[in-house]
Phi, psi and omega in degrees: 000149194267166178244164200298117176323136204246330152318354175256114199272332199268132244195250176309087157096020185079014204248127182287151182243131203245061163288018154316150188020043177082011201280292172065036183269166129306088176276076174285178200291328171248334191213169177266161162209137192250125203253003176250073108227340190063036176227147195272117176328297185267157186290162138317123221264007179227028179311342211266318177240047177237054206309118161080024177206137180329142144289352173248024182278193155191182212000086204346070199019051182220043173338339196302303224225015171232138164240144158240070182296336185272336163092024186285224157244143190270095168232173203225146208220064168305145183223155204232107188232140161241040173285124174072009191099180219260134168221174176217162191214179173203148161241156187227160183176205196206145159101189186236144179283121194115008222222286199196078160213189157218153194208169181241136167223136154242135170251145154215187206152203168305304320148001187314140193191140144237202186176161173230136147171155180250187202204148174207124175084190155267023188241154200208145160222153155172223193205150153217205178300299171328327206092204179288102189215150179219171170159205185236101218247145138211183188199125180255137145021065191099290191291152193187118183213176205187156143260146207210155167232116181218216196274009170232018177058220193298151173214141153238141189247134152222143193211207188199140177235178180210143181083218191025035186265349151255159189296340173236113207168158175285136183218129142250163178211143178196157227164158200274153176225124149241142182255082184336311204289293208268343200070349184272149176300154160199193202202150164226149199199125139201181157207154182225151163247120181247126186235111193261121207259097193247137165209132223316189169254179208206142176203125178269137172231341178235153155213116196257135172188135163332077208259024149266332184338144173304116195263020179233113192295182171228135179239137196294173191274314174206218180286142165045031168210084187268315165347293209273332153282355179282328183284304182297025167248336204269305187101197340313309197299146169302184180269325162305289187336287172301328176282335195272344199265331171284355190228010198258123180083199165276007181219087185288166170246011158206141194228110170311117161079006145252332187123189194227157166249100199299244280266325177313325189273334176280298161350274184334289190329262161299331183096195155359112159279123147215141183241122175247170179282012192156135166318156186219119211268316177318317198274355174269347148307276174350300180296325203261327155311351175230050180054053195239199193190159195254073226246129177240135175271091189290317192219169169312331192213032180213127169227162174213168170262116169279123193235354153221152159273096177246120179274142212213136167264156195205087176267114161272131159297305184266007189251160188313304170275098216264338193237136188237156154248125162249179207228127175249135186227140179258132187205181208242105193257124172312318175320293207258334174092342153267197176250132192235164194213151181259192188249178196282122197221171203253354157180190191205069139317072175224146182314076199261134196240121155258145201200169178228112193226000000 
């Protein structure tokens, strides 16, 4: 069996190999790579927008079917086409796209096709189903025109796209093509979704929370009276005390396997109800600085108690909307009987009753 020519230094991924003084590391462009651990000396110098994945991952962790020679950023590009009938694809690559990268795209449709190639600039190259093709592009304010080579030979295009002005984002584009070689015309109609697997800077900046609550959760008795451990966790009343007052005449507010009628029943209970369509972090403040409580109706047959707020700045390098707030909520759930907290979210829209108890 022949063995690897030991003179050939570029080796893992296209990546140079440095066996100086015994070393035997990977030198990509930005980072080591150590291959008798499989780990990378360094974080990804683009980590920040590589969401849900190690800061020492690469080629999004599919060496198989991703190359990283540079040791960079990973993106992935649904793609949509109606040239000749519909076809649909995705390119995946490194680098940033549209900008300086290198990447793989496949169609399949109307249109089957796949292809490799990089772009630096305005200049692009590469190989497919197609052949060998290359050329020079650019695109002012919308507008976009370019010359190309490819297996049906010189071409030149212009066309105009909308959207796709940030990196992670929605685009369509459509446009003229003449082919110097045949003299004939043609037109491209496509869109694409470009998504950068990014991930943000995370800064707390508020914490609004209740800070007599009760550290001993309550768990409900049976189906549908989630309500009634939610009260008996806020107090004062027992859990008897509230099942005889919600179930006492001829029109009870709570019917056993069926459910309760929150805002009447909060009423009974507390007195002055207010019901909004979604937390509100203020008035939920606002309340529990004067010993009040937060109760959110998730469903028709499910409530829990809020008992904190954290509030987040929440910066992407690369999406359009780049700095957002979010919100992480701690709540008290009667299902389960403990305390649970959600992941970081841009707001929390459930039918929500503030009250004073």
């Amino acid at each position: 069996m022949d063995t690897p020519d030991k003179g050939l230094n570029y080796k893992y991924n296209g990546i140079e190999l440095a066996d100086d003084f015994g070393l035997n590391v990977n030198l990509a462009t930005f980072r080591t790579l150590d291959p008798a651990t499989g780990r990378w000396w360094q974080v990804d110098p683009k980590a920040e927008a590589v969401m849900s994945l190690s800061p020492y991952q690469s080629m999004g962790n599919n060496p198989i079917s991703n190359a990283d020679p540079e040791g960079d950023l990973f993106f992935a590009i649904p793609q949509i086409s109606f040239n000749g009938g519909f076809s649909v694809g995705l390119e995946v690559g490194f680098g940033k796209p549209g900008k300086a990268s290198i990447s793989a795209t496949g169609m399949v449709g109307a249109n089957s096709s796949w292809s490799v190639q990089g772009r630096a600039g305005g200049l692009y190259a590469g190989y497919g189903s197609n052949g060998a093709f290359a050329g020079v592009g650019y695109q002012w304010s919308g507008f976009s025109g370019g010359l190309s080579y490819g297996s049906d030979g010189f071409s030149l295009s212009a066309g105009y796209g909308v959207g796709g002005k940030g990196l992670t984002t929605f685009g369509a584009s459509g446009g003229l093509n003449y082919n110097l070689s045949s003299g004939q015309f043609g037109y491209n109609v496509g869109a694409a979704y470009t998504h950068i697997f990014e991930k943000p800077t995370v800064e707390l900046q508020n914490t609004y929370e209740k800070t007599d609550a009760s550290t001993t959760p309550v768990e409900q008795r049976t189906s549908h009276d989630c309500l009634l451990g939610a009260c008996e966790y806020m107090g004062p009343e027992s859990y008897d005390d509230i099942l005889k007052k919600f179930t006492d005449g001829d029109d009870p507010l709570y019917v056993p396997g069926k459910g309760t009628k929150t805002l009447p029943a909060l009423e009974m209970l507390y007195g002055t109800t207010q019901k909004l369509g979604q937390v509100i972090p203020g008035i939920a403040d606002a309340y529990w600085k004067k010993g009040g409580n937060v109760l959110v109706a998730q469903n028709s047959n499910h409530a829990i108690v809020l008992n904190k707020i954290e509030q987040y700045k929440v910066t992407y390098k690369y999406r359009r909307n780049n700095v957002q707030t979010k919100f992480k909520f701690t709540y008290m759930n009667p299902a389960t009987g403990s305390f649970q907290s959600t992941g970081m979210r841009r707001n929390y829209k459930y039918p929500t009753y503030y009250f004073n108890n």
